[in-house]
C-alpha positions in Angstrom: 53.0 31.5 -30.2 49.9 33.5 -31.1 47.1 33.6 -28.6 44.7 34.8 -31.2 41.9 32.7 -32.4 39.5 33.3 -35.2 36.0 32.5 -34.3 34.2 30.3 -36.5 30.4 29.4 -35.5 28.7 26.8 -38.0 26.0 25.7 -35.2 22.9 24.7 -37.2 24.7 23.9 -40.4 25.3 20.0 -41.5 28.3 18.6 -43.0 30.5 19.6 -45.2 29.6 23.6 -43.9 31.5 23.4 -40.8 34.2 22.0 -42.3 34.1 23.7 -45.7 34.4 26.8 -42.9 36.6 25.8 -41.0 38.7 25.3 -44.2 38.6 28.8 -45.7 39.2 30.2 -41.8 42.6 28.3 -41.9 43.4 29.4 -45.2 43.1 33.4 -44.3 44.9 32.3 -41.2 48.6 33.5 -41.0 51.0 30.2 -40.1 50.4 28.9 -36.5 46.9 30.6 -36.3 44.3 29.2 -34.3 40.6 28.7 -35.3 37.9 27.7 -33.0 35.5 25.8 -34.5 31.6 26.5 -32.6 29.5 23.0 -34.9 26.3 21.3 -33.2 26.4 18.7 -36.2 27.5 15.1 -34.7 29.5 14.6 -37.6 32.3 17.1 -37.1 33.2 14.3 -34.8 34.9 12.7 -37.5 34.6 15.0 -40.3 37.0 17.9 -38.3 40.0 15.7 -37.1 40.0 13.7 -40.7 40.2 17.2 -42.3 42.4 18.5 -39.8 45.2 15.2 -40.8 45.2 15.9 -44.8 45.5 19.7 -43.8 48.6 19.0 -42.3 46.3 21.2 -39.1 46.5 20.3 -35.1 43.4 19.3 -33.4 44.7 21.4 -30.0 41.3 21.0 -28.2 38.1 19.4 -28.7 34.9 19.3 -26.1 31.4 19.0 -26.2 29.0 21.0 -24.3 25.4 20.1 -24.5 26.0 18.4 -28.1 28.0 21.8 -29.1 31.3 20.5 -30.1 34.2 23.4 -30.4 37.5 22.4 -32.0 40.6 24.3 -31.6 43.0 23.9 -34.8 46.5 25.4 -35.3 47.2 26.3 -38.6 51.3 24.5 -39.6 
């Protein structure tokens, strides 16, 4: 298992960006990558584990800091 991560910071952009970002990040990922999502948008709530499901991805971590949510998502 990888303990690499790629950073990806969307604070200050609405939905769909963090997502749409989170999206291409996974995509460049190799298989079992991690990405850490960085969003301040309330909807990544919903938006980033409903994406993560029909990506087939892991929610490994989510926490919010402050209203900064950061999502940690394994690539299959």
């Amino acid at each position: 298992m990888s303990s690499e991560e790629t950073l990806v910071d969307a604070r200050g952009h609405r939905c769909p960006v963090p997502t749409l970002r989170l999206r291409r990040a996974l995509e460049a990922a190799p298989a079992g990558g991690r990405v850490r999502l960085l969003a301040d948008d309330p909807l990544a709530r919903i938006d980033v584990p409903h994406f993560a499901a029909q990506a087939g991805a892991t929610v490994l971590e989510q926490a919010e800091t402050d209203g900064d949510l950061s999502f940690l998502v394994a690539k299959p």
